[in-house]
NULUMMI-281633 format. One record per residue (C-alpha): y, x, z negated; residue in one letter. Coordinates in Angstrom, 1 decimal, decimal comma, padded with zeros to 4 digits. Example, Ala and Ser with C-alpha at 12.3 -4.5 7.8 and 13.67 -1.06 7.14 Angstrom:
! residues 2
<rec><c2>-004,5</c2><c1>012,3</c1><c3>-007,8</c3><aa>A</aa></rec>
<rec><c2>-001,1</c2><c1>013,7</c1><c3>-007,1</c3><aa>S</aa></rec>
This chain:
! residues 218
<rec><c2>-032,4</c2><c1>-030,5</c1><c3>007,0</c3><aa>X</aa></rec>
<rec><c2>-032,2</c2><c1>-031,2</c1><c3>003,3</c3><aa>X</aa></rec>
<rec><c2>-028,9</c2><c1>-032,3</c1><c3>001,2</c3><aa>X</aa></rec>
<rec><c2>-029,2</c2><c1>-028,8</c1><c3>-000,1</c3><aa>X</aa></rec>
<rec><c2>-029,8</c2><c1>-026,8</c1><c3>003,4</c3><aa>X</aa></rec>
<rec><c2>-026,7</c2><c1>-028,9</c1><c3>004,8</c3><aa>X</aa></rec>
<rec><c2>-024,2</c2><c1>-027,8</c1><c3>002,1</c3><aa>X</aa></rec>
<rec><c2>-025,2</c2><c1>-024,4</c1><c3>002,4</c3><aa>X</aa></rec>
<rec><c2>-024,9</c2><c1>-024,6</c1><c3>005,8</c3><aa>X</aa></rec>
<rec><c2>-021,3</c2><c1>-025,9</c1><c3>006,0</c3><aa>X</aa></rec>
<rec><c2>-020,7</c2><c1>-023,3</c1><c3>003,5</c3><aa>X</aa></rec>
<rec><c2>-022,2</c2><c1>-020,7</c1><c3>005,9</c3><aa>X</aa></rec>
<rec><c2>-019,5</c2><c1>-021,9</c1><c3>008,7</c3><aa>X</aa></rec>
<rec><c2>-016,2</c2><c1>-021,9</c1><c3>006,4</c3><aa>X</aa></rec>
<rec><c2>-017,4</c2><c1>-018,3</c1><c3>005,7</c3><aa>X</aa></rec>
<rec><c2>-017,5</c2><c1>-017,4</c1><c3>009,2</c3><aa>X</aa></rec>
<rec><c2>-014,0</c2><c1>-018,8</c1><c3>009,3</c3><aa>X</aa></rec>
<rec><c2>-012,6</c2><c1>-017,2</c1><c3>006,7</c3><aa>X</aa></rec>
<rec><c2>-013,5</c2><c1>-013,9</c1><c3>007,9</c3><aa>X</aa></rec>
<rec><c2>-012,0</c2><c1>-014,6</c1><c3>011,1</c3><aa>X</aa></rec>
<rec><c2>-008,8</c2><c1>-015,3</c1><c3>009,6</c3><aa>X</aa></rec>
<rec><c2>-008,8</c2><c1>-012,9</c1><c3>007,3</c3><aa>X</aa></rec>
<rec><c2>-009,4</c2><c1>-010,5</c1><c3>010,1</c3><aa>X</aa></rec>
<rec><c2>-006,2</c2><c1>-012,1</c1><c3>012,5</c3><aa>X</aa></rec>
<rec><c2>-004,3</c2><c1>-011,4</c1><c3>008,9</c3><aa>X</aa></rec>
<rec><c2>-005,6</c2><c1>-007,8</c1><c3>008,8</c3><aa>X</aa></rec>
<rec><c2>-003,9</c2><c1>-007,2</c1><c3>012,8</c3><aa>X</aa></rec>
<rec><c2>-000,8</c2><c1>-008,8</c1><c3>011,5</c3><aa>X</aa></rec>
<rec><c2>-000,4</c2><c1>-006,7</c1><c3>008,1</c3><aa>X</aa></rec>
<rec><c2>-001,3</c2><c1>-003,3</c1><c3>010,3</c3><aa>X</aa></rec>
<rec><c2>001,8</c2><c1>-004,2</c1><c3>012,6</c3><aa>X</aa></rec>
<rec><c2>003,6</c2><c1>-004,7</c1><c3>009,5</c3><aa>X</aa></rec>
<rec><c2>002,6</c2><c1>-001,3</c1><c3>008,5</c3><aa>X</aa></rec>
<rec><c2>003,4</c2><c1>000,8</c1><c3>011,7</c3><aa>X</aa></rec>
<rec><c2>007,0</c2><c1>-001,2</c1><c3>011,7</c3><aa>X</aa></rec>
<rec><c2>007,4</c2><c1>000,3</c1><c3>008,6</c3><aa>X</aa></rec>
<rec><c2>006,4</c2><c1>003,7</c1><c3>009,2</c3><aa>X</aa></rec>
<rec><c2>008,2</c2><c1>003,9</c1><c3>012,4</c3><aa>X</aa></rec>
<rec><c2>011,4</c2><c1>003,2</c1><c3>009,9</c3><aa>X</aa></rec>
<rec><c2>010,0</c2><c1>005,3</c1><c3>006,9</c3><aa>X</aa></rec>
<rec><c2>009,7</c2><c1>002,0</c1><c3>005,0</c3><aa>X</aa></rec>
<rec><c2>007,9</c2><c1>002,1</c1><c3>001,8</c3><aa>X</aa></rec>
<rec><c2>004,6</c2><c1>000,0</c1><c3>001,7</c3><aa>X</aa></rec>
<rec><c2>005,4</c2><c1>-002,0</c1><c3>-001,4</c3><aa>X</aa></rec>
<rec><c2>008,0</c2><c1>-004,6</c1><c3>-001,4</c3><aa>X</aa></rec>
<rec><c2>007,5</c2><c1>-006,5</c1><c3>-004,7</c3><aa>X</aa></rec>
<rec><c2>009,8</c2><c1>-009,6</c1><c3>-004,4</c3><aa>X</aa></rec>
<rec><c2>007,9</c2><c1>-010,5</c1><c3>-000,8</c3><aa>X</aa></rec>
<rec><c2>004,6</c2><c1>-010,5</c1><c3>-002,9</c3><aa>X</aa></rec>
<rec><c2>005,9</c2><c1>-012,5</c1><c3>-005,7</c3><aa>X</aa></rec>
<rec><c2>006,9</c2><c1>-015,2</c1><c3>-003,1</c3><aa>X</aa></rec>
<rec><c2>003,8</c2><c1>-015,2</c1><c3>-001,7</c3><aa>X</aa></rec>
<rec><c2>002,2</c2><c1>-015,5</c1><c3>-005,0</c3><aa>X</aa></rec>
<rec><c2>004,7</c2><c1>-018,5</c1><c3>-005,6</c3><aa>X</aa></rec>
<rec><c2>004,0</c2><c1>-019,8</c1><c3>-001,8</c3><aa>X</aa></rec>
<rec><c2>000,3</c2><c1>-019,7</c1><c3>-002,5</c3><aa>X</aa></rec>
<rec><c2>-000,1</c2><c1>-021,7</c1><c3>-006,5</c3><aa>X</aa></rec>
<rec><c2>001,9</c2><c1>-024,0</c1><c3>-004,2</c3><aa>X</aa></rec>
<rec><c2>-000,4</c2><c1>-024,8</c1><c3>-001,6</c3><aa>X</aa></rec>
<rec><c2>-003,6</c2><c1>-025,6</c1><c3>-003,5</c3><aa>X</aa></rec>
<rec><c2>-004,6</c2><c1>-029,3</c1><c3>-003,9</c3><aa>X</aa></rec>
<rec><c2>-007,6</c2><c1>-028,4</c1><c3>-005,8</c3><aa>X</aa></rec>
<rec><c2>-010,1</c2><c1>-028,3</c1><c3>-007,3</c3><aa>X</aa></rec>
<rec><c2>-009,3</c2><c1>-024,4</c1><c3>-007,3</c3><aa>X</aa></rec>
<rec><c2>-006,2</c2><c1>-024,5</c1><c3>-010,1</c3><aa>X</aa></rec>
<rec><c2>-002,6</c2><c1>-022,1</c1><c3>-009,3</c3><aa>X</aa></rec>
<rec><c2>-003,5</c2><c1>-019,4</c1><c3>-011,0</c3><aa>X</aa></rec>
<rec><c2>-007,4</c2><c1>-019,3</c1><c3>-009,4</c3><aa>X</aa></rec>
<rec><c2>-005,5</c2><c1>-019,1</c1><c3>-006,3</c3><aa>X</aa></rec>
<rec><c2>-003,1</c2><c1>-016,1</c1><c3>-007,5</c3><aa>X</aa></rec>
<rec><c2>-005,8</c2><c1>-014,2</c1><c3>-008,4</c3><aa>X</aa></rec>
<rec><c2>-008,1</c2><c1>-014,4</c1><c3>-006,0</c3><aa>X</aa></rec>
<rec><c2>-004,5</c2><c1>-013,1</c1><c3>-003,8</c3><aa>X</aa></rec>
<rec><c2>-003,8</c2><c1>-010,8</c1><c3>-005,7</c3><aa>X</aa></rec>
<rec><c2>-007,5</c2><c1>-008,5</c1><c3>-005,5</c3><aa>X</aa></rec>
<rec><c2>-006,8</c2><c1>-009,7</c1><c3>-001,5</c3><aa>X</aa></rec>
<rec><c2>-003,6</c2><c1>-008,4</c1><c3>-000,9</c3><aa>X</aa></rec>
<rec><c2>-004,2</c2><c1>-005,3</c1><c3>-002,9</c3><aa>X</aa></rec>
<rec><c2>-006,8</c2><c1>-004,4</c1><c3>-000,2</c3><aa>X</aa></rec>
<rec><c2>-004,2</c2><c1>-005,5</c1><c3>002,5</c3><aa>X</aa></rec>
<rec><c2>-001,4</c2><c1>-003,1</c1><c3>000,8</c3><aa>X</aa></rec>
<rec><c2>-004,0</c2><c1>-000,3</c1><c3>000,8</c3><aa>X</aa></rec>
<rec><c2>-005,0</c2><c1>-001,1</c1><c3>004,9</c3><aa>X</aa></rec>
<rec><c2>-001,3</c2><c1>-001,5</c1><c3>005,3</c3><aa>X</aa></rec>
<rec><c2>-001,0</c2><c1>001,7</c1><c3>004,5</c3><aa>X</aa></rec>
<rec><c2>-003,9</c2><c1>004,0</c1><c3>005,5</c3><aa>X</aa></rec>
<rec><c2>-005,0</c2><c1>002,5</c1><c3>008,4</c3><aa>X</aa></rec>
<rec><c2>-002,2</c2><c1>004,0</c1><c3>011,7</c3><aa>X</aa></rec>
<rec><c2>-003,3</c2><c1>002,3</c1><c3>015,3</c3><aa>X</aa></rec>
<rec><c2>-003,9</c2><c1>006,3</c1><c3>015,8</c3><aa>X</aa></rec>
<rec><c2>-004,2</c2><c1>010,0</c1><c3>013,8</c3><aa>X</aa></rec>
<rec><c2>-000,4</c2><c1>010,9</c1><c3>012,5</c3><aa>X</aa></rec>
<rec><c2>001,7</c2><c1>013,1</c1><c3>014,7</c3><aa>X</aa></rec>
<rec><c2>002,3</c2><c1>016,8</c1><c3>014,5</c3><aa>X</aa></rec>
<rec><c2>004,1</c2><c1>017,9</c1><c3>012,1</c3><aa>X</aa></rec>
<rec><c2>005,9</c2><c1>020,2</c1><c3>013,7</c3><aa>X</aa></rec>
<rec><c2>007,0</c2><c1>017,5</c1><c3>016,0</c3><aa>X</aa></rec>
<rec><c2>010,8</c2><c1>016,1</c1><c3>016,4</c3><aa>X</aa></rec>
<rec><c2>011,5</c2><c1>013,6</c1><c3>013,8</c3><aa>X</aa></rec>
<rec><c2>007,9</c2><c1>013,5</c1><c3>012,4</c3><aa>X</aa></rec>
<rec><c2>008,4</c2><c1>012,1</c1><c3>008,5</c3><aa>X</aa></rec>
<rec><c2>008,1</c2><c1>013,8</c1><c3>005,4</c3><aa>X</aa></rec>
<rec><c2>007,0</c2><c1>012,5</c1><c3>001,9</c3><aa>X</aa></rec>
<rec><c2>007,9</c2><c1>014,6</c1><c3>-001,1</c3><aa>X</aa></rec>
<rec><c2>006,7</c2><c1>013,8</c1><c3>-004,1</c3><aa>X</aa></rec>
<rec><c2>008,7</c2><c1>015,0</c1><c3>-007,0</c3><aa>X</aa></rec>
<rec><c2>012,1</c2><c1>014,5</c1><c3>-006,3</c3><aa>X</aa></rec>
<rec><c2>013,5</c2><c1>017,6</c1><c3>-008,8</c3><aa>X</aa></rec>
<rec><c2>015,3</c2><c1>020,8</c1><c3>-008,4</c3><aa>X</aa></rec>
<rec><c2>013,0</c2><c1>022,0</c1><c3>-005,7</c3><aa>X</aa></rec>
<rec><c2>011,6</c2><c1>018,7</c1><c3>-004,2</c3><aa>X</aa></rec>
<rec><c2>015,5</c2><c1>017,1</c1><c3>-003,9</c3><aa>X</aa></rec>
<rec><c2>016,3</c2><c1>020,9</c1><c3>-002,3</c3><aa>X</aa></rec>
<rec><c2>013,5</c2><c1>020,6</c1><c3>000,1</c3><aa>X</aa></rec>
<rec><c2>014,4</c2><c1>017,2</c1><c3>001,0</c3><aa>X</aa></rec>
<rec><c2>018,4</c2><c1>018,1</c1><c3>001,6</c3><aa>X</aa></rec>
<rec><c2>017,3</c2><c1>021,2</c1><c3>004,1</c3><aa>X</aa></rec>
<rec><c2>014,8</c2><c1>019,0</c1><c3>006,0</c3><aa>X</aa></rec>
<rec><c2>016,7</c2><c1>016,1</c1><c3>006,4</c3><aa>X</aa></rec>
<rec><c2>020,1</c2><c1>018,2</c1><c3>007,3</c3><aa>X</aa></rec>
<rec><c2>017,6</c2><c1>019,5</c1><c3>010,0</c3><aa>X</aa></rec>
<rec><c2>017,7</c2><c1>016,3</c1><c3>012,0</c3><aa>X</aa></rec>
<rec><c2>013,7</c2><c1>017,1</c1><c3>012,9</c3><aa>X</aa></rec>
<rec><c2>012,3</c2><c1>014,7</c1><c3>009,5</c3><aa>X</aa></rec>
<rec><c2>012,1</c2><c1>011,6</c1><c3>008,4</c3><aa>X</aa></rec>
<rec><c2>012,4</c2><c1>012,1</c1><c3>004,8</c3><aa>X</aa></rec>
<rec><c2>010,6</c2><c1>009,2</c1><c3>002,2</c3><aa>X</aa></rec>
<rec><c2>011,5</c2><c1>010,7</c1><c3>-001,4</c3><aa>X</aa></rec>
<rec><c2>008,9</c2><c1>009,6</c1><c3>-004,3</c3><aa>X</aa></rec>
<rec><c2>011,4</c2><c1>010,8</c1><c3>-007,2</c3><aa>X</aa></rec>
<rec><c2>008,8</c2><c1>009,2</c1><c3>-009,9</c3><aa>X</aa></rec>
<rec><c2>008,7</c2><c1>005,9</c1><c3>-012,5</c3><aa>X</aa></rec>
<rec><c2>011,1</c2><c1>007,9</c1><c3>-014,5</c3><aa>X</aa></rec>
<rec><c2>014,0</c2><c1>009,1</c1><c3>-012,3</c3><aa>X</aa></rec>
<rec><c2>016,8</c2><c1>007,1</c1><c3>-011,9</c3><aa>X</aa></rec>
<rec><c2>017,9</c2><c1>007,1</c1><c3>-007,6</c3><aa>X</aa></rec>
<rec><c2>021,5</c2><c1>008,5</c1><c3>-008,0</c3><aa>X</aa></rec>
<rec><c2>023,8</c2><c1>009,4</c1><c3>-004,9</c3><aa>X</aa></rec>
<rec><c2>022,5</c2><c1>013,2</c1><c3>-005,0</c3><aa>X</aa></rec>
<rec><c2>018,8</c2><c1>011,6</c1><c3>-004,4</c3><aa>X</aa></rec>
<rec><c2>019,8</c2><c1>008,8</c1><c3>-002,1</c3><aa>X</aa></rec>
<rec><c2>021,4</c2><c1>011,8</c1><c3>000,3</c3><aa>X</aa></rec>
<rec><c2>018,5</c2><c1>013,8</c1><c3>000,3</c3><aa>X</aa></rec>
<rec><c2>016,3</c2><c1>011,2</c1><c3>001,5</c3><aa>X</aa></rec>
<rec><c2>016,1</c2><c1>008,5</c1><c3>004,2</c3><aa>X</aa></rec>
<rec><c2>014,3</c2><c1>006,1</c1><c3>002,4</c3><aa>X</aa></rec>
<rec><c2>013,5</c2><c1>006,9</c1><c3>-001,8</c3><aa>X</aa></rec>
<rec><c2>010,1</c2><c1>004,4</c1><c3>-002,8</c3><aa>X</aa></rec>
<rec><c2>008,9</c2><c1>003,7</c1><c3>-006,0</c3><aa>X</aa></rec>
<rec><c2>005,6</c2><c1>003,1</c1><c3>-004,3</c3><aa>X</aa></rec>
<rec><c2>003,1</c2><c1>005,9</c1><c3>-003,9</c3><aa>X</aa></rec>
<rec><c2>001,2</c2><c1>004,7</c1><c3>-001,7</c3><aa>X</aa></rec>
<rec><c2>004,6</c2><c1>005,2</c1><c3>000,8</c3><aa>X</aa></rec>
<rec><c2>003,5</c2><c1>009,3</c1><c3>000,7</c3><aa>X</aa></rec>
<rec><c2>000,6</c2><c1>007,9</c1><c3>002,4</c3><aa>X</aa></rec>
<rec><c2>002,6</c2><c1>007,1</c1><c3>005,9</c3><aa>X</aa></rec>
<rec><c2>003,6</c2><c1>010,2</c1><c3>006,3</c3><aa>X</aa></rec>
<rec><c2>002,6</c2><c1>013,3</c1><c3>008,9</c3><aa>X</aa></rec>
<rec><c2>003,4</c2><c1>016,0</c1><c3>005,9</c3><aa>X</aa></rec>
<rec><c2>003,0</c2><c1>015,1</c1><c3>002,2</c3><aa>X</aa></rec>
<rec><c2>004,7</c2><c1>018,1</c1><c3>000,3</c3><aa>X</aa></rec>
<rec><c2>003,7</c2><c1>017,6</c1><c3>-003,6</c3><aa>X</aa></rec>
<rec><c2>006,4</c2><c1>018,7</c1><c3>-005,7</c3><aa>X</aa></rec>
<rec><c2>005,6</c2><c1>017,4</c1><c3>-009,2</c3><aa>X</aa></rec>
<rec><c2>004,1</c2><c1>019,4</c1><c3>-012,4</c3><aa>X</aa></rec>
<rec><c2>000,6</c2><c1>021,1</c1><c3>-011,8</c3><aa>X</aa></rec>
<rec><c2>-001,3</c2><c1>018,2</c1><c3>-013,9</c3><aa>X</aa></rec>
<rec><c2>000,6</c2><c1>015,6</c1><c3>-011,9</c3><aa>X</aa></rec>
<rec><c2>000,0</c2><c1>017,4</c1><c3>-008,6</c3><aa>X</aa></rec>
<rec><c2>-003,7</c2><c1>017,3</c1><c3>-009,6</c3><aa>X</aa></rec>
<rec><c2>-003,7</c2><c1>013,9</c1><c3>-010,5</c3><aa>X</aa></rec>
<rec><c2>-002,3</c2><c1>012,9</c1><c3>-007,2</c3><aa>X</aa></rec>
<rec><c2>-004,9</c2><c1>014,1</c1><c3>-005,5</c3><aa>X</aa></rec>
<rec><c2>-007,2</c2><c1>012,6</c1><c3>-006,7</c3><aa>X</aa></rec>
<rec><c2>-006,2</c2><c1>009,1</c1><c3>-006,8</c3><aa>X</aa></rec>
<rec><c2>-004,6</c2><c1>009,2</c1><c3>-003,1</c3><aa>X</aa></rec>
<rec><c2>-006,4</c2><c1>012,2</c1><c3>-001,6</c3><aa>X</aa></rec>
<rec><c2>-008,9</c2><c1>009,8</c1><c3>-001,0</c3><aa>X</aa></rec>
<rec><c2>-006,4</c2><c1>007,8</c1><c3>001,3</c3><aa>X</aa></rec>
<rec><c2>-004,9</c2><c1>010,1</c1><c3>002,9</c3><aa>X</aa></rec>
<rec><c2>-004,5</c2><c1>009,7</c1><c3>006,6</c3><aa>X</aa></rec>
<rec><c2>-006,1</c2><c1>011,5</c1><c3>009,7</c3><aa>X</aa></rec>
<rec><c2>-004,0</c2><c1>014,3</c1><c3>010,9</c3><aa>X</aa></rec>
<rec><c2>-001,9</c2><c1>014,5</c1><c3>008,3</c3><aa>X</aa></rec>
<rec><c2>-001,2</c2><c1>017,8</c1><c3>006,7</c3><aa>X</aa></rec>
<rec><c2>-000,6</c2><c1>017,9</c1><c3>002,6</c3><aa>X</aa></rec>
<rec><c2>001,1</c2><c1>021,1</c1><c3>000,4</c3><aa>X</aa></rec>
<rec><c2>002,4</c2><c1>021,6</c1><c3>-002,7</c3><aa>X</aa></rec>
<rec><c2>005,0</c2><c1>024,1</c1><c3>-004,5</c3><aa>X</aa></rec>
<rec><c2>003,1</c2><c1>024,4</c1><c3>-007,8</c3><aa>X</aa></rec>
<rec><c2>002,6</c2><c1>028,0</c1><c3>-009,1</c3><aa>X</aa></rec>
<rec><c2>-001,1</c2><c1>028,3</c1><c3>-009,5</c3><aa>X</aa></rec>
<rec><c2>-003,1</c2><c1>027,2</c1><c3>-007,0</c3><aa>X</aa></rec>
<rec><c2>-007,2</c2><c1>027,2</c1><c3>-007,8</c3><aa>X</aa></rec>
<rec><c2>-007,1</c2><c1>023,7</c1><c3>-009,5</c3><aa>X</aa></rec>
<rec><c2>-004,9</c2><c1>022,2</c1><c3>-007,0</c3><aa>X</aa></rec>
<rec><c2>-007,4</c2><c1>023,2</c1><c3>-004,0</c3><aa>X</aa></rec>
<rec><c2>-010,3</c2><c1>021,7</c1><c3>-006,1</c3><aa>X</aa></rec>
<rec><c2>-008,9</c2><c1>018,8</c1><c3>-006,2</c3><aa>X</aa></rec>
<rec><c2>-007,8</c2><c1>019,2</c1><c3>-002,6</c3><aa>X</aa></rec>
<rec><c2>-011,4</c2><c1>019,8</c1><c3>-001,7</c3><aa>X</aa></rec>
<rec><c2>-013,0</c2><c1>017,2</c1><c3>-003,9</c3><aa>X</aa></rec>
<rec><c2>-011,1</c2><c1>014,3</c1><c3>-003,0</c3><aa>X</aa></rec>
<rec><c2>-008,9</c2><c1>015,0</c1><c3>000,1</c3><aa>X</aa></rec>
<rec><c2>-010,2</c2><c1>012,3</c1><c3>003,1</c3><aa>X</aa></rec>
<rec><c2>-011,6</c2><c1>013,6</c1><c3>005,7</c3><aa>X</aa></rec>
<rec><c2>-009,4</c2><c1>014,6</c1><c3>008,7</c3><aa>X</aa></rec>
<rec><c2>-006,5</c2><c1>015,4</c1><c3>006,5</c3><aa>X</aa></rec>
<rec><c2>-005,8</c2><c1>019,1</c1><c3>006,0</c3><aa>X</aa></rec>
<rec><c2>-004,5</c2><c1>021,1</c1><c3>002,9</c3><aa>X</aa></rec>
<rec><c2>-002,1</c2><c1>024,1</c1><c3>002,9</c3><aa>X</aa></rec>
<rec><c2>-001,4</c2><c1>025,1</c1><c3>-000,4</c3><aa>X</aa></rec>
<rec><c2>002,0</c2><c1>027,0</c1><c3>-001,1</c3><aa>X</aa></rec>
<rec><c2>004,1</c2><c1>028,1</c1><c3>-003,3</c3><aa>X</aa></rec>
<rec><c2>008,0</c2><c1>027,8</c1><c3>-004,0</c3><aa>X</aa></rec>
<rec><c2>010,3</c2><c1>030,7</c1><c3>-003,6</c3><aa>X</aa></rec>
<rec><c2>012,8</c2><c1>029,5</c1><c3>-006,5</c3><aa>X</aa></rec>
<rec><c2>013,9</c2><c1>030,3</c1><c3>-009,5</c3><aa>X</aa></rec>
């Protein structure tokens, strides 16, 4: 064996280790991600990952510098956060089931509503999205168990109710849709409907199920 064939070859064997690991860390993050959806956690918890980011710039000796380190993290633990929360050890519950959980998305007159009469219920576990732009006040912190500023949180739910505008319903869709968990049932309260179960058809994973609706308000 060459000087060359040996380097690649130790190469070869740290590869084979670092897939290992990074598999033992993938077991590890998915228990982290059934504790939290047992407690309606959201996925998301940014001071943890900026002390992991510190952790890491801290641990490398070279010749990889701090911030090749953080980055390389980051693009790795933005796969983790998307396993964390898309990959359950099994298909959600029923929804009709006792205290199966509830995301709604769009925390406004009739999402906050909706999330007051199923929580008052006792039968939900209710995760609020109220959006980037709504302040949590005490009205939205009593209609929901746990309010995230995360959207991937809607993903850890057994029934995602989508109770934003008809362009932000949409848009939802189509960047979580894809994500979207086996068994779990998506809706909506928007008024028109034939956009909204394009979108639903085009980009909704497979093994989730859409039911569109619409809200009796006004």
């Amino acid at each position: 064996m060459n000087e060359l064939e040996r380097l690649r070859a130790r190469i070869d064997a740290l590869d084979a280790k670092i897939v290992s690991l990074l598999n033992r860390r993938a077991v590890a993050v998915r228990a982290v991600g059934e504790f939290k959806r047992e407690r309606g956690l959201p996925v998301l918890d940014a001071s943890r990952e900026r002390r992991i980011y510190e952790r890491l710039r801290g641990l490398s000796k070279g010749p990889l510098r701090p911030d090749d380190v953080e980055r390389m993290f980051r693009a790795l633990i933005a796969e983790y956060r998307r396993f964390e929360a898309v990959a359950p050890a099994g298909p959600a519950r029923n929804p009709a089931s006792p205290r199966a959980s509830v995301a709604i998305v769009g925390m406004g007159l009739i999402g906050g509503s909706l999330a007051k009469a199923l929580r008052r219920s006792g039968k939900w576990r209710v995760i609020g999205l109220p959006g980037p732009r709504v302040r949590a006040n005490r009205e939205l912190r009593a209609a929901a168990h746990v309010l995230a500023a995360d959207p991937a949180a809607a993903l850890t739910a057994d029934l995602v109710v989508l109770a934003a505008p008809l362009a932000a319903i949409e848009r939802f869709i189509k960047e979580w849709g894809p994500r979207a968990r086996p068994g779990s049932v998506w809706t909506d309260v928007g008024s028109a409907k034939e956009s909204v179960l394009r979108a639903a058809r085009a980009h909704l994973a497979p093994g989730a199920e859409f039911v569109g609706g619409h809200p009796m308000a006004g």
